[in-house]
Gaussian input, Z-matrix of N, CA and C with variables (Angstrom, degrees):
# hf/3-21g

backbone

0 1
 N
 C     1     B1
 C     2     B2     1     A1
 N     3     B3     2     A2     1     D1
 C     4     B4     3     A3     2     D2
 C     5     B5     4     A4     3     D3
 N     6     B6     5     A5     4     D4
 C     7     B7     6     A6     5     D5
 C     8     B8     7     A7     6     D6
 N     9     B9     8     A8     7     D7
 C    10    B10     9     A9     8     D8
 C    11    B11    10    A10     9     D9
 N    12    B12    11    A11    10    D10
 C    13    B13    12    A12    11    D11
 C    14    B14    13    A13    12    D12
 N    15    B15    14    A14    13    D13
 C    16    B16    15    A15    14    D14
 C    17    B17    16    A16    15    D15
 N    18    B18    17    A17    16    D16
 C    19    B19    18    A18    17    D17
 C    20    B20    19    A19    18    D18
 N    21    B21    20    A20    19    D19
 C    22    B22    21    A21    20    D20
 C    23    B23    22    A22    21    D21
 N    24    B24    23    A23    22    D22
 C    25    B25    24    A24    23    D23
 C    26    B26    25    A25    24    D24
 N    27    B27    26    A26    25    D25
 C    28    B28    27    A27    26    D26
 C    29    B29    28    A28    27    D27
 N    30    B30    29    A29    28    D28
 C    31    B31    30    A30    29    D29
 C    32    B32    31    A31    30    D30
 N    33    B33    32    A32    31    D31
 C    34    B34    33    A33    32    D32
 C    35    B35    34    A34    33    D33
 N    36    B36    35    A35    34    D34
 C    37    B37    36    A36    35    D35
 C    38    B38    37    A37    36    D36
 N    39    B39    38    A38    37    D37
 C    40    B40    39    A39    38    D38
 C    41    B41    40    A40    39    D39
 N    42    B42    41    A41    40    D40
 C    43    B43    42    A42    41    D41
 C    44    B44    43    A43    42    D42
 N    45    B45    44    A44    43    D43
 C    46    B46    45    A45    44    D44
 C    47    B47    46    A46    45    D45
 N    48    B48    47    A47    46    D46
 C    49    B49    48    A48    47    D47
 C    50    B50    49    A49    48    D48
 N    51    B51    50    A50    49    D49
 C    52    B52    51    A51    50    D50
 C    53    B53    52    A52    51    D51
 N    54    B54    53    A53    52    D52
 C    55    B55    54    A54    53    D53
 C    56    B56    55    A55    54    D54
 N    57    B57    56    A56    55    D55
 C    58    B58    57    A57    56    D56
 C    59    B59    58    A58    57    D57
 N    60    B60    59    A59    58    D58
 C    61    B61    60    A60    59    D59
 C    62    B62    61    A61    60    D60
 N    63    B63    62    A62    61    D61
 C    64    B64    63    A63    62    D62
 C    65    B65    64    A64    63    D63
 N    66    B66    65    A65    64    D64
 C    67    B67    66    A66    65    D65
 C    68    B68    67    A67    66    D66
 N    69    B69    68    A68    67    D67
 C    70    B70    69    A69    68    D68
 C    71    B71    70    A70    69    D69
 N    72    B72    71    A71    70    D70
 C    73    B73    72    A72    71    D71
 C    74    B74    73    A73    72    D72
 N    75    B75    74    A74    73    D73
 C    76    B76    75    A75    74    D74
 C    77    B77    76    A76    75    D75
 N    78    B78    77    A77    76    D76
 C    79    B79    78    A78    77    D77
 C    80    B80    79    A79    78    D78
 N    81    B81    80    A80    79    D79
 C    82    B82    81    A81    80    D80
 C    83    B83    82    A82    81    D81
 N    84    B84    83    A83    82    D82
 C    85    B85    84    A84    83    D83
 C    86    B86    85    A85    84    D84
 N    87    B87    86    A86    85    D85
 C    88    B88    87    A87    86    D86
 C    89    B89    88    A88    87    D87
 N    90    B90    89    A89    88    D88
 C    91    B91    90    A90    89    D89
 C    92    B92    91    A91    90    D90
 N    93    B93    92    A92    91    D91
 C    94    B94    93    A93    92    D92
 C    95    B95    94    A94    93    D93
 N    96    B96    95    A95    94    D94
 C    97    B97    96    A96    95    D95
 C    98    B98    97    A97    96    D96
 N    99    B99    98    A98    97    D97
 C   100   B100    99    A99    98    D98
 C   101   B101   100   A100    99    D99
 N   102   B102   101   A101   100   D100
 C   103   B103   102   A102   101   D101
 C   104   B104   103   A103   102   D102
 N   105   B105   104   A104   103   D103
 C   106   B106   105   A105   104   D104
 C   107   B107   106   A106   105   D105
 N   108   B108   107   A107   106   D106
 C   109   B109   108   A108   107   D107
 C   110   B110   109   A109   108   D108
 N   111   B111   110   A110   109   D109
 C   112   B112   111   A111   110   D110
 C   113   B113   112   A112   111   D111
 N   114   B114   113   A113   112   D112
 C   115   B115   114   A114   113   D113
 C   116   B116   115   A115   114   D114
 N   117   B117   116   A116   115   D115
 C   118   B118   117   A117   116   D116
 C   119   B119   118   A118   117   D117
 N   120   B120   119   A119   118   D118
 C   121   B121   120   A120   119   D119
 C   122   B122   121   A121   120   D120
 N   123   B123   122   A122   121   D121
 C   124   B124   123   A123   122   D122
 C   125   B125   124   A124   123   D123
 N   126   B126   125   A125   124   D124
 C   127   B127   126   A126   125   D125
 C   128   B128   127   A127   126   D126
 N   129   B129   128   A128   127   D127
 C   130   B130   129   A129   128   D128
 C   131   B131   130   A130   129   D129
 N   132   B132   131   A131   130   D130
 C   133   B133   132   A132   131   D131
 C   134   B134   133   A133   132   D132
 N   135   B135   134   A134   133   D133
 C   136   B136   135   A135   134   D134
 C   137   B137   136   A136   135   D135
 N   138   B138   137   A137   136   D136
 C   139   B139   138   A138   137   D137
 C   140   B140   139   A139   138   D138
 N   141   B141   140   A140   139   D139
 C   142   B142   141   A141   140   D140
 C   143   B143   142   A142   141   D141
 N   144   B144   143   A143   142   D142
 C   145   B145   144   A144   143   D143
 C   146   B146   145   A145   144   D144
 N   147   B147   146   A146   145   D145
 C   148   B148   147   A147   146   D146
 C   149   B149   148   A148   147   D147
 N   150   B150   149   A149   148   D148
 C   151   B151   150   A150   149   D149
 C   152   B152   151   A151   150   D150
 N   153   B153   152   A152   151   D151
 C   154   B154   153   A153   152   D152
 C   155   B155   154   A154   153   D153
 N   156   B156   155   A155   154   D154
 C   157   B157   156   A156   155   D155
 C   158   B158   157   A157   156   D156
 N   159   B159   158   A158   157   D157
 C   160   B160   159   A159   158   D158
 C   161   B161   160   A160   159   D159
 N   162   B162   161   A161   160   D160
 C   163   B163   162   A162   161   D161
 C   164   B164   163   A163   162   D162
 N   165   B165   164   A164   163   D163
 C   166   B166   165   A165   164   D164
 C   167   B167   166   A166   165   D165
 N   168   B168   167   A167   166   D166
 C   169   B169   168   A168   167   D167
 C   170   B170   169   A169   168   D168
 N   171   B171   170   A170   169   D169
 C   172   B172   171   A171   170   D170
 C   173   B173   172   A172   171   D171
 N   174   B174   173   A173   172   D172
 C   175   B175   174   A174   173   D173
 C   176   B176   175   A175   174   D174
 N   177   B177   176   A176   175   D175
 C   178   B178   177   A177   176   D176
 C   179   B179   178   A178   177   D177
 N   180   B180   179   A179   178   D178
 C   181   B181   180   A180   179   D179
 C   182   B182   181   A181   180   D180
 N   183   B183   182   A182   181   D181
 C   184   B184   183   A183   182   D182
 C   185   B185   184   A184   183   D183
 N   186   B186   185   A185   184   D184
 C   187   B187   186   A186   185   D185
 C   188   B188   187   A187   186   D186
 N   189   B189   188   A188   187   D187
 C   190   B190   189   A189   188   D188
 C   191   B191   190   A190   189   D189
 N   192   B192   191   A191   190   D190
 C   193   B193   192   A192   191   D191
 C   194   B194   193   A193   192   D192
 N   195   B195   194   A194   193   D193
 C   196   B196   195   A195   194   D194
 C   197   B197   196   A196   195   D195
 N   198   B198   197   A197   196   D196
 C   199   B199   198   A198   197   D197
 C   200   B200   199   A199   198   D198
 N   201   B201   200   A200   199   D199
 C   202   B202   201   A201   200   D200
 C   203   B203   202   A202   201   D201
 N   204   B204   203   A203   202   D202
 C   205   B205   204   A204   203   D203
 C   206   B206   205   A205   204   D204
 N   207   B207   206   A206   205   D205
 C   208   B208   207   A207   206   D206
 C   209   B209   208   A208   207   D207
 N   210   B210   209   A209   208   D208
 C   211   B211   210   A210   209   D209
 C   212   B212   211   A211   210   D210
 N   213   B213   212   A212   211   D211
 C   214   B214   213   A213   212   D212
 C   215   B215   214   A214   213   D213
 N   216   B216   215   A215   214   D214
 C   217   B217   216   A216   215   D215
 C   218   B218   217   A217   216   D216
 N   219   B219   218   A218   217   D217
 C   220   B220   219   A219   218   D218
 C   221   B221   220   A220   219   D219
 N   222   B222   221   A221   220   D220
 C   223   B223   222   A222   221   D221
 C   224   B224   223   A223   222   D222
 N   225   B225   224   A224   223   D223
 C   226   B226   225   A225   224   D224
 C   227   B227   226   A226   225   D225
 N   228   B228   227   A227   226   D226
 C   229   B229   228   A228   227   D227
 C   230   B230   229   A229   228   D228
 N   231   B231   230   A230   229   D229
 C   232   B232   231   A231   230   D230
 C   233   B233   232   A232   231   D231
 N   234   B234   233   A233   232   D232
 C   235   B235   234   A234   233   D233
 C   236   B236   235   A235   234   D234
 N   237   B237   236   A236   235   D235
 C   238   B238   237   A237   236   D236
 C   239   B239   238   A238   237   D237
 N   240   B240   239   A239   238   D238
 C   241   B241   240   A240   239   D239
 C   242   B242   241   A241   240   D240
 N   243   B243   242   A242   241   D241
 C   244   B244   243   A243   242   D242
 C   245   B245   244   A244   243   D243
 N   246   B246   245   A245   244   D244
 C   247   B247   246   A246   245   D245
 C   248   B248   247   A247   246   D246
 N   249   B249   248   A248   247   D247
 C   250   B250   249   A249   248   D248
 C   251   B251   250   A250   249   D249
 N   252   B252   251   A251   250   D250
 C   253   B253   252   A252   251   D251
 C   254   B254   253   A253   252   D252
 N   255   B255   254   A254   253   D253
 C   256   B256   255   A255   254   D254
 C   257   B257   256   A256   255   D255
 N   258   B258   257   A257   256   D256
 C   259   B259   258   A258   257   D257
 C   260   B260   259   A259   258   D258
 N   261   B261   260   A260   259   D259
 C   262   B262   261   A261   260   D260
 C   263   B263   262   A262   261   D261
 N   264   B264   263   A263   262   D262
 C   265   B265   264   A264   263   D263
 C   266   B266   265   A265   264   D264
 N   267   B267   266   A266   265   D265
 C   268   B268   267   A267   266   D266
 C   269   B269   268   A268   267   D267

   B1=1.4219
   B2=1.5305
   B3=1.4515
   B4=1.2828
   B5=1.8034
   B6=1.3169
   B7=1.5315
   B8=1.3155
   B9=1.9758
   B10=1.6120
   B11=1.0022
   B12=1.4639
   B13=1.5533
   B14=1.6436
   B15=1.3177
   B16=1.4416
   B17=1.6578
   B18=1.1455
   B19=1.6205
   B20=1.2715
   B21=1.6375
   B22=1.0308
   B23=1.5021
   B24=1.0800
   B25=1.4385
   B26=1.7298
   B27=1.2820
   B28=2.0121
   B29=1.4586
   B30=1.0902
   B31=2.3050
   B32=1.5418
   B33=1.4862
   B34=1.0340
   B35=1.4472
   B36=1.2704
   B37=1.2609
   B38=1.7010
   B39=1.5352
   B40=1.6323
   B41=1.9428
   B42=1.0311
   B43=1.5524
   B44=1.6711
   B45=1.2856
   B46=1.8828
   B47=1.5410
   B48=1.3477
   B49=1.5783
   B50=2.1487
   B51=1.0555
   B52=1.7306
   B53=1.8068
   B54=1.2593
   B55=1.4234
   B56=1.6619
   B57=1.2028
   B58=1.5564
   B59=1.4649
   B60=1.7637
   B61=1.3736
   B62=1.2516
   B63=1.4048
   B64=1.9471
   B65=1.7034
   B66=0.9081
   B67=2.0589
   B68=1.2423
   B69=1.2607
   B70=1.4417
   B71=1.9590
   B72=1.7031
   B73=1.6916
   B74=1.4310
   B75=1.1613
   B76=1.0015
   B77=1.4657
   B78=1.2253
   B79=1.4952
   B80=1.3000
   B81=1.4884
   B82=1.5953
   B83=1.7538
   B84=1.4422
   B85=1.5988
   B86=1.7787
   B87=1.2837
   B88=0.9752
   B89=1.7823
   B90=1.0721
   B91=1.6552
   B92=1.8699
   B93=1.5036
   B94=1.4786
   B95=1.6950
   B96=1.4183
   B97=1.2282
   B98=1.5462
   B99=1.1342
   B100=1.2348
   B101=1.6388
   B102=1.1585
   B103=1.4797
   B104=1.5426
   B105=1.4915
   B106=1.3559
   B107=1.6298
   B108=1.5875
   B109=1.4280
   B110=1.4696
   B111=1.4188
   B112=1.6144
   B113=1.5083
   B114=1.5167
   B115=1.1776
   B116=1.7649
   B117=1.6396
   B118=1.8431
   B119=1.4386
   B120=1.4196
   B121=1.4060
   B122=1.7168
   B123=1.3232
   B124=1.1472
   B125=1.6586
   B126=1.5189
   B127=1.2354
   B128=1.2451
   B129=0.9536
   B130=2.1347
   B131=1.5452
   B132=1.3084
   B133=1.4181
   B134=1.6756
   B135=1.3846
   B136=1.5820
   B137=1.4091
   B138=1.4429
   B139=1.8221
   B140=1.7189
   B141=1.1944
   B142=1.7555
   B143=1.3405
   B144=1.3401
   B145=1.7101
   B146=1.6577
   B147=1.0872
   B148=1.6470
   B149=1.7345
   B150=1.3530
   B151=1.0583
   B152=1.7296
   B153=1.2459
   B154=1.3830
   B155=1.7622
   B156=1.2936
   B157=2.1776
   B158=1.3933
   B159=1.1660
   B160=1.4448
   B161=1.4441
   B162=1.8720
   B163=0.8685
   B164=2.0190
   B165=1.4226
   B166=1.9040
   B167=1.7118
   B168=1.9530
   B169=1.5309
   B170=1.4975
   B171=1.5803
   B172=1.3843
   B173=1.7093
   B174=1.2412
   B175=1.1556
   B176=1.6868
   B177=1.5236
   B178=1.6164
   B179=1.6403
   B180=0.8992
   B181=1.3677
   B182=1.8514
   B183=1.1291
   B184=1.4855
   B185=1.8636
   B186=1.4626
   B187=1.5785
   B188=1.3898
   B189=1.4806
   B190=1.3477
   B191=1.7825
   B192=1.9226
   B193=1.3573
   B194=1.2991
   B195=1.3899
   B196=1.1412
   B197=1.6795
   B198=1.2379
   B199=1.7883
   B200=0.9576
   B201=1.6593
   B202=1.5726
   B203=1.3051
   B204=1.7003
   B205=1.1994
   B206=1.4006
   B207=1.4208
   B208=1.1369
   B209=1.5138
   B210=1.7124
   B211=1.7382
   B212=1.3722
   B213=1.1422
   B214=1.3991
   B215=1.6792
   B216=1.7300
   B217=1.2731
   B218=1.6575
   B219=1.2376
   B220=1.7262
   B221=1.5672
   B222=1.2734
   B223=1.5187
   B224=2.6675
   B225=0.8360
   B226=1.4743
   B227=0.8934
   B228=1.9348
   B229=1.2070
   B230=1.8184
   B231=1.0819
   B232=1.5436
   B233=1.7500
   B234=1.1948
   B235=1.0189
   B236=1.3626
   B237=1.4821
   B238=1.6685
   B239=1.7792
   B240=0.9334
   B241=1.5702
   B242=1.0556
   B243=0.8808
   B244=1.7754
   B245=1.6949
   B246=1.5777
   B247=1.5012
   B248=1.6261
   B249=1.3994
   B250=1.5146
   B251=1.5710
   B252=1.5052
   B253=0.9482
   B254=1.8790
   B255=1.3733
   B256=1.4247
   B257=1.6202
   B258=1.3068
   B259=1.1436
   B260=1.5242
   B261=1.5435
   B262=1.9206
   B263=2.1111
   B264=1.0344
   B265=1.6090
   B266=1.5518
   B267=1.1274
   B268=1.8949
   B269=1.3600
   A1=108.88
   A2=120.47
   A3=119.53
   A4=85.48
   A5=124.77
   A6=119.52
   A7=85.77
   A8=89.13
   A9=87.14
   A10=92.79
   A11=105.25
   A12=135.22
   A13=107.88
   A14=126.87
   A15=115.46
   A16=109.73
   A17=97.48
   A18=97.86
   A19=133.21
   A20=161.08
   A21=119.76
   A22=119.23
   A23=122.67
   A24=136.06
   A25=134.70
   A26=102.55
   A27=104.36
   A28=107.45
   A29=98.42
   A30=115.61
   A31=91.12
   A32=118.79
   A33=106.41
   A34=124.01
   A35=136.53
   A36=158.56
   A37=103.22
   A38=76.39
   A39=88.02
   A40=123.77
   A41=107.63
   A42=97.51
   A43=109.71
   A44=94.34
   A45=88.53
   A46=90.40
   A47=120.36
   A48=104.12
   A49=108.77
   A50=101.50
   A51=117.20
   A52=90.49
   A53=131.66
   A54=114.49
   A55=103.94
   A56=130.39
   A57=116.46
   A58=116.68
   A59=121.06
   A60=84.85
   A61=161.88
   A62=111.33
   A63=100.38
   A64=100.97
   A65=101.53
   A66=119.03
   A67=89.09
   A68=105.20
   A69=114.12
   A70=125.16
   A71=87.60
   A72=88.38
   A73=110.34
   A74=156.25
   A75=160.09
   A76=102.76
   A77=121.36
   A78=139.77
   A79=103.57
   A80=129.72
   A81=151.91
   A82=99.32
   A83=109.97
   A84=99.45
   A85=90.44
   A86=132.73
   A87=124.63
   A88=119.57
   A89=91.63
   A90=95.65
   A91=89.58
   A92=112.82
   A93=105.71
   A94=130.74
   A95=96.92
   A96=113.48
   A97=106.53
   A98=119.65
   A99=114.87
   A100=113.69
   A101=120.76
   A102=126.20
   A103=131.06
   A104=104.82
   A105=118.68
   A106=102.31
   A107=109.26
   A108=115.40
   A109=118.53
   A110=112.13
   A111=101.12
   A112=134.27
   A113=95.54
   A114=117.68
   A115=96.89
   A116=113.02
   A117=116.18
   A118=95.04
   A119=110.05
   A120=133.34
   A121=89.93
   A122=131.02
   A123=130.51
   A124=125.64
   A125=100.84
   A126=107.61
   A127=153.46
   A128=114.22
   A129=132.90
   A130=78.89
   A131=137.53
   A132=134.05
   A133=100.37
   A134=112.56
   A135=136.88
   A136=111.92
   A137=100.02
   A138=111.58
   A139=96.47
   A140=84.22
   A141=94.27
   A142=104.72
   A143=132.52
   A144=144.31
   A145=82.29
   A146=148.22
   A147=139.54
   A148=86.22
   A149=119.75
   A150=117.31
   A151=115.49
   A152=110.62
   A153=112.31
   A154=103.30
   A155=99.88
   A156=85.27
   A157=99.09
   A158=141.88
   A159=130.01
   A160=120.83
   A161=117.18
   A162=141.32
   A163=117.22
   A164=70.97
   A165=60.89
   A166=93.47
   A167=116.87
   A168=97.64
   A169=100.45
   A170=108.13
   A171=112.78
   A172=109.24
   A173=112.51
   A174=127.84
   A175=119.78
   A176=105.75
   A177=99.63
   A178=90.82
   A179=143.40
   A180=146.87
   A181=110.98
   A182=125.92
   A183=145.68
   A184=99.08
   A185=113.92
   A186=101.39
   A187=105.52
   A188=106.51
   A189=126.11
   A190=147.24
   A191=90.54
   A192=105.26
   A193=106.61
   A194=123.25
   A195=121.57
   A196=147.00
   A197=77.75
   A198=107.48
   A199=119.03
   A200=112.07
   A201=137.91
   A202=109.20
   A203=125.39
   A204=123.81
   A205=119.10
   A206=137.43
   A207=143.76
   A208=130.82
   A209=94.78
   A210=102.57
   A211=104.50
   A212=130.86
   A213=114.27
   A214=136.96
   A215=81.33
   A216=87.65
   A217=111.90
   A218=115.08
   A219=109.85
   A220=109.60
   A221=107.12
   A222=131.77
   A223=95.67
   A224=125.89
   A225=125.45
   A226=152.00
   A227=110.98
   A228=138.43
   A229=123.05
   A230=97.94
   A231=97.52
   A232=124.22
   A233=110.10
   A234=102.91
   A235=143.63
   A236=100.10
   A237=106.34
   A238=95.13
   A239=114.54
   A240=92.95
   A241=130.94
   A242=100.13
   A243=121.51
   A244=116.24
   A245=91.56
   A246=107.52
   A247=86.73
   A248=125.92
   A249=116.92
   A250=107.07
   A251=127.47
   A252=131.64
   A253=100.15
   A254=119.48
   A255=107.98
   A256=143.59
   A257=96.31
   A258=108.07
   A259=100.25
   A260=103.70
   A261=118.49
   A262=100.14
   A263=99.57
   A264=91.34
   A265=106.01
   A266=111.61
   A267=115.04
   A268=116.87
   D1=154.22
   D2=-149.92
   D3=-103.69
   D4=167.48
   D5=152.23
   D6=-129.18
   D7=171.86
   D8=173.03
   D9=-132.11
   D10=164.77
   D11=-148.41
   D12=-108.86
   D13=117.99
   D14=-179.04
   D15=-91.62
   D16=129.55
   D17=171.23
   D18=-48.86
   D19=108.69
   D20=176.56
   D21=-125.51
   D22=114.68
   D23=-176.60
   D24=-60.22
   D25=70.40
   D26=-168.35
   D27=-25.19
   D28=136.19
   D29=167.26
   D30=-37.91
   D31=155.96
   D32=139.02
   D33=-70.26
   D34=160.50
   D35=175.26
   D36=-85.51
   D37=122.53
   D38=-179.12
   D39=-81.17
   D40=161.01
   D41=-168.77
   D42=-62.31
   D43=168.11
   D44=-168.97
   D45=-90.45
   D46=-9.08
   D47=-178.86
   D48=-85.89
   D49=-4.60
   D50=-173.94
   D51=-103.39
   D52=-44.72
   D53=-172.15
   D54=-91.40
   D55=-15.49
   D56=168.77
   D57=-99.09
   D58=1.99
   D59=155.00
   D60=-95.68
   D61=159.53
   D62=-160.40
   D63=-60.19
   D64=-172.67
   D65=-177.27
   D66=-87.53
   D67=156.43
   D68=-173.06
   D69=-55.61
   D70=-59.55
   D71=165.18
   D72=-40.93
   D73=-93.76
   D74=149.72
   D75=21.38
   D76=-83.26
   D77=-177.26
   D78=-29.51
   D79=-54.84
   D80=-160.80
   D81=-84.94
   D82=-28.27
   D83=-175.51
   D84=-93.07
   D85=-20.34
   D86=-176.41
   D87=-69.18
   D88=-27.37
   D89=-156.01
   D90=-94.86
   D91=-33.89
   D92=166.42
   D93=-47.12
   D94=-34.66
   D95=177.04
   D96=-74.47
   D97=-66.79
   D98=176.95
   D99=-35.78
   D100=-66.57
   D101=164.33
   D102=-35.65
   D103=-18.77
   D104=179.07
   D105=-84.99
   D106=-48.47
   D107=-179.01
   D108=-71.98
   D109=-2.11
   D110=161.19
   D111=-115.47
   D112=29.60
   D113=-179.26
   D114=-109.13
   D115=102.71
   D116=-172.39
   D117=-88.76
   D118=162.17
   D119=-169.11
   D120=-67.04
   D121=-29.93
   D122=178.87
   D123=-60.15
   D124=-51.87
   D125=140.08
   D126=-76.04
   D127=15.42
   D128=173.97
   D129=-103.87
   D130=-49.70
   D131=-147.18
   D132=-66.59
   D133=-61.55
   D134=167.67
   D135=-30.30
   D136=-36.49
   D137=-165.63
   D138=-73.23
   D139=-58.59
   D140=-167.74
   D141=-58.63
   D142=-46.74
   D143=-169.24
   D144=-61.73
   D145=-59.88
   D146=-165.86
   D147=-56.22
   D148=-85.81
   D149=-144.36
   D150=-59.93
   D151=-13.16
   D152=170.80
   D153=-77.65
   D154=-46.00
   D155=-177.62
   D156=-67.66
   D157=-27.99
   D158=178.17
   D159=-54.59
   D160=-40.22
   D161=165.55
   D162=-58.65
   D163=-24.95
   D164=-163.53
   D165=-96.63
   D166=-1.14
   D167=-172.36
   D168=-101.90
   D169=-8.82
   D170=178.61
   D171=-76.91
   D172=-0.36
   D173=175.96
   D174=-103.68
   D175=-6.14
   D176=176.45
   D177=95.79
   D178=-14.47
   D179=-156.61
   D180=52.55
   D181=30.22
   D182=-170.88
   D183=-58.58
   D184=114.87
   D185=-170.68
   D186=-92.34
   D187=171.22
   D188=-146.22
   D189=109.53
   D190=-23.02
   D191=177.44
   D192=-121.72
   D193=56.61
   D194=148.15
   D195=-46.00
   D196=-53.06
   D197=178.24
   D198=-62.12
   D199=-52.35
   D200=-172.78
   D201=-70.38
   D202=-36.14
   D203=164.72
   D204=-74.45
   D205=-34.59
   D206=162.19
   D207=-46.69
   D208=-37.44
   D209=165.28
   D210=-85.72
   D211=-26.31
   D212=-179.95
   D213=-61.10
   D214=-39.50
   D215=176.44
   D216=-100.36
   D217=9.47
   D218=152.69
   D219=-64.75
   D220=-65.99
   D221=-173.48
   D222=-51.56
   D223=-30.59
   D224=149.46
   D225=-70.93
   D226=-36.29
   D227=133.75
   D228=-35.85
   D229=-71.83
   D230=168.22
   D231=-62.10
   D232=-33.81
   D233=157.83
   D234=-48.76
   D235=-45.81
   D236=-179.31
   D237=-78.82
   D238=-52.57
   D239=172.04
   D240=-31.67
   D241=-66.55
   D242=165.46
   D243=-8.18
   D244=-61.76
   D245=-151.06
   D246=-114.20
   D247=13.21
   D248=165.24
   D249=-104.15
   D250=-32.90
   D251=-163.23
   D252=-113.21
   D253=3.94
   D254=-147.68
   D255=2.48
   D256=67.27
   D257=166.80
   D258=-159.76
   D259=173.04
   D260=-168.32
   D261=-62.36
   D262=152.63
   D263=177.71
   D264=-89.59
   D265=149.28
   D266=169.31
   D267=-67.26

């Protein structure tokens, strides 16, 4: 006696770029991070060195505030990082 045989046809398979991605939150903390890590201490350094001579020409360049301009614009520097990438800068 014969039986019969049902066909059965696999799903297609979804792309591996549609089944590994994370959920979005995730996605958004991911790519921050990434963005955090391509910002080198060389460049945070550069950032801050602008904003301190800016500081010191908005000042007449008047000596004495070296320091004070130098922490300032670390302490601005990091900030905007901060709050561009949300997270601490490297």
């Amino acid at each position: 006696m014969a039986t019969r045989r049902s066909i059965v046809t696999p799903a297609p398979a979804e792309p591996a770029a549609r089944r590994a991605a994370p959920p979005r939150a995730a996605a958004a903390s991911t790519k921050a991070a990434r963005q955090i890590a391509r910002i080198s201490p060389e460049d945070r350094r550069a950032m801050i060195a602008e904003s301190a001579y800016l500081r010191a020409e908005r000042r007449g360049f008047a000596p004495g505030h070296e320091e004070a301009d130098w922490l300032a614009a670390e302490e601005e520097v990091d900030a905007l990082l901060e709050h561009r990438y949300g997270g601490p800068a490297q």
